[in-house]
N, C-alpha and C positions, 0 to 999 in steps of 0.2 A: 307773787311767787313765780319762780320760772321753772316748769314742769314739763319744758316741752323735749319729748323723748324719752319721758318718763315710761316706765312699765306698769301694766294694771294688777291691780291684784287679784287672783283666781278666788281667793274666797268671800265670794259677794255672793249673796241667793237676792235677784231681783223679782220682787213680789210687788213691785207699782200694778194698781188695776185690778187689785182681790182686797175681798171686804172679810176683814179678821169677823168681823160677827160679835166685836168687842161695845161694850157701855160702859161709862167711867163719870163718877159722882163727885162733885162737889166745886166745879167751875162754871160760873153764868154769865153767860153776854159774850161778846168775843173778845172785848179788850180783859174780861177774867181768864177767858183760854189762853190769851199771850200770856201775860204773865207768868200763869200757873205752869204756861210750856218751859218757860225761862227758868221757874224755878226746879221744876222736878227734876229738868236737864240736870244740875247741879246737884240732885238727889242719886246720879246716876251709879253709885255703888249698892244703892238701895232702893228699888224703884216701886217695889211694891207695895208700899203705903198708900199708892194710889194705882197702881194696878189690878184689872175686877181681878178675884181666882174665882169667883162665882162660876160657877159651868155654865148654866144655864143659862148664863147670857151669849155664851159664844155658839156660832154654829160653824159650817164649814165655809173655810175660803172658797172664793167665788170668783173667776175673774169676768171682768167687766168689758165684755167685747167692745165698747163705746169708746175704753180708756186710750187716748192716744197722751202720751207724753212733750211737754209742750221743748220746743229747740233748750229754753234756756233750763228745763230741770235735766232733760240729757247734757249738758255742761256739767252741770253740778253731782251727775251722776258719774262721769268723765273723772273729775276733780276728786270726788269721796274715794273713786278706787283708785287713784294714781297717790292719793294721800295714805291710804290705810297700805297699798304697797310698801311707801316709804317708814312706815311706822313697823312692818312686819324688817324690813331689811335693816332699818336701826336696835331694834330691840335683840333681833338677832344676834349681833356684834355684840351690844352689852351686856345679855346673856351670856356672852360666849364667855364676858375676861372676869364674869361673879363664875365660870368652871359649872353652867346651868345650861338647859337646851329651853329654847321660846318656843311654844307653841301658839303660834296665831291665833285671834278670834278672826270669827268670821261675822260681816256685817249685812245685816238684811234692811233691803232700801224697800220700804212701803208708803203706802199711800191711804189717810185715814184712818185704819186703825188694823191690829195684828197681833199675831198668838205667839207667845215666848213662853221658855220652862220657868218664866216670872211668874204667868197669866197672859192675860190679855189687858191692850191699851187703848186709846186713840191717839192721835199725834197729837192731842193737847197735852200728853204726857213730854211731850217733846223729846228729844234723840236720850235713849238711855242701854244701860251694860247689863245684862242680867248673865250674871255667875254660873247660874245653873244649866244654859246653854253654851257660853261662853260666845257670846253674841254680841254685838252692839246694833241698837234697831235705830231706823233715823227715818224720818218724812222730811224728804228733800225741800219739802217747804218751810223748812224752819228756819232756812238760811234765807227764804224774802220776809219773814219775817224778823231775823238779827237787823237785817239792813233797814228796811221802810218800819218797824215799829222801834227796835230799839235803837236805830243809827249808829250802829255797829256792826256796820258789814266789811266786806274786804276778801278777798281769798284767804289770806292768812289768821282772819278770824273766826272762819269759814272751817280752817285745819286744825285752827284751835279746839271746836268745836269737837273731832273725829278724836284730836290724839287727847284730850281728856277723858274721853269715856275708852279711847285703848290704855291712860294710865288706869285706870280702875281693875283691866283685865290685867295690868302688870302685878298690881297691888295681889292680885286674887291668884297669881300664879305663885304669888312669893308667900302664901298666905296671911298678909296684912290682911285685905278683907272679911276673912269669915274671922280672924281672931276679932276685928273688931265691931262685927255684925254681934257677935258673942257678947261679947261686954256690951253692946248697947241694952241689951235685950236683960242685963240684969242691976242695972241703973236706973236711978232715976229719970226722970223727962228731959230737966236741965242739963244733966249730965251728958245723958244718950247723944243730945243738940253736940254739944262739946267734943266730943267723941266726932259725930258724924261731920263738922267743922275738920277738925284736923286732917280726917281721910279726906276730905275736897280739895283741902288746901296741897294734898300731897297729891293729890291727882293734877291741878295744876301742876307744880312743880315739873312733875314727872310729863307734861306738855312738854314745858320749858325745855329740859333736856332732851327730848325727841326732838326739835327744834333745831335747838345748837347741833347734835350730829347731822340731823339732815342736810343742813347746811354747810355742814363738814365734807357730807361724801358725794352732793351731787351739787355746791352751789346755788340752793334752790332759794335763799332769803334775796329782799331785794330792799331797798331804801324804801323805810315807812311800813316794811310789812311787820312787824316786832308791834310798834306802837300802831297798829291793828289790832292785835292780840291784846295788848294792853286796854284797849279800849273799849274792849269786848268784854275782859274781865271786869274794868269798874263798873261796868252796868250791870251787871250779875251778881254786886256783892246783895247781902242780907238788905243791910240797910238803906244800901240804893233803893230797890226793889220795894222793901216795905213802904217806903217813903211814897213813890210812885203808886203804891196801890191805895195806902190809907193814910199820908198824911205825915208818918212819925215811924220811928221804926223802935222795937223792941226786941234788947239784945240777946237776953236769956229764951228765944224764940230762933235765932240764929242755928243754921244749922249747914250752912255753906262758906261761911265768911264775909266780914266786911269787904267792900272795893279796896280798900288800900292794902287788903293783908293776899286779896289772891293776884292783887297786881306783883304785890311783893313775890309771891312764891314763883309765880310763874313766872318773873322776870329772872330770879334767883338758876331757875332750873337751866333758862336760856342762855345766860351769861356764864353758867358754870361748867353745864354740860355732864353732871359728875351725880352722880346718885345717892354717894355717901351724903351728901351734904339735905337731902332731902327727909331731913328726919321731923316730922311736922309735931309726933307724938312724947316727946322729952321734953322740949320746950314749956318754962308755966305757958298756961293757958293767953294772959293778957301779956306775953313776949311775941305770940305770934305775928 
């Protein structure tokens, strides 16, 4: 991507170096912390299913006079705000021509683990949006981890990464998300899955089209960065992912989408640019 010149964006709170005081159950070894980071990322409409709310686990942030930041996560801290820039100045315009005003999320870069109006996490939760701050939290380590574990790195799959969890804060300004936080919560399991699928695949999407304006109003795509993103998404589908943990995957367990369906959406958003078309929830379910 070419971002040079780019502006930063004022709403980051950097918290690298302070210990959220957070504990989070049900991931062991580290190649289960990958994954589980990979997956929950794509949880990121609804993150607290594995976020503690327990108090008592949390105590006060602390920073870590030791913490020095190494050159290449001030890049990647560099890159998050000059991306989350881009994502407030595009939304902005398409706000503007749906006759709506965008109000930005603000993103918080930590390190380990941190307190959101979710709860509290550790970065095995990996980069996720909680609604109720209107936040997106990320540990800048999770983009050495796209590259060296899942071989899906790239700047542009890297941006992929930010404007997914900004489409979730789109979603939540337009009220798609708590309508359909709602319905999950009065569905079956299978169902809830289904549900929480569609919203993924629309937060994809809604990448897609921050994507295509970006490229619109500053140039910033370059040859191969597209099929970055692409490449980032098929590793993140359900079934990729199960396969890789246990062998086989299991679809009524799905709760992000297959790889072909969020390559599809997100390439959908990129190529079209246009929002109307990002209707993920009409669709039957096996058209997606």
């Amino acid at each position: 991507m070419k971002l040079d010149g780019r502006r930063f964006s004022n709403n980051v709170e950097d918290r690298r170096g302070r210990s959220g005081g957070a504990k989070i159950a049900g991931f062991g070894g580290i190649g289960a912390l990958i994954i589980g980071a990979i997956v929950v990322w794509l949880m990121g409409g609804d993150p607290t299913s594995v976020i503690n709310r327990d108090s008592s686990f949390a105590t006060a942030s602390e920073i870590r006079g030791d913490y020095q930041p190494t050159q290449q996560e001030e890049e990647y801290a560099n890159f998050a705000k000059q991306i989350l820039a881009g994502t407030e100045d595009v939304w902005t315009e398409e706000f503007k021509k749906m006759g709506l005003t965008y109000r930005a999320p603000k993103m918080v870069l930590y390190t380990g683990s941190v307190n959101s109006a979710c709860g509290s996490a550790t970065s095995a939760v990996g980069p996720f949006y909680c609604s109720g701050d209107e936040t997106l939290y990320i540990d800048l380590s999770f983009f050495d981890q796209m590259e060296k574990q899942m071989k899906a790195g790239g700047d542009f799959a890297f941006a992929y990464v930010i404007a997914h969890e900004v489409g979730h804060h789109v979603q939540h300004l337009l009220g798609t998300l708590d309508k359909t936080h709602s319905e999950m919560a009065q569905v079956s399991e299978t169902e809830a899955n289904r549900i929480s699928v569609r919203t993924e695949l629309q937060a994809d999407f809604l990448a897609g089209v921050w994507a295509y304006h970006d490229n619109k109003m500053f140039g910033s795509l370059e040859p191969g960065d597209i099929e970055e993103g692409l490449n980032a998404a098929s590793k993140i589908g359900d079934d990729y992912l199960q396969k890789q943990a246990q062998g086989y995957a299991v679809p009524e367990t799905f709760n992000h989408g297959r790889s072909d369906q969020r390559v599809r959406w997100l390439e959908k958003g990129a190529s079209t640019g246009d929002i109307r078309y990002g209707d993920t929830f009409t669709p039957s379910y096996s058209s997606l």
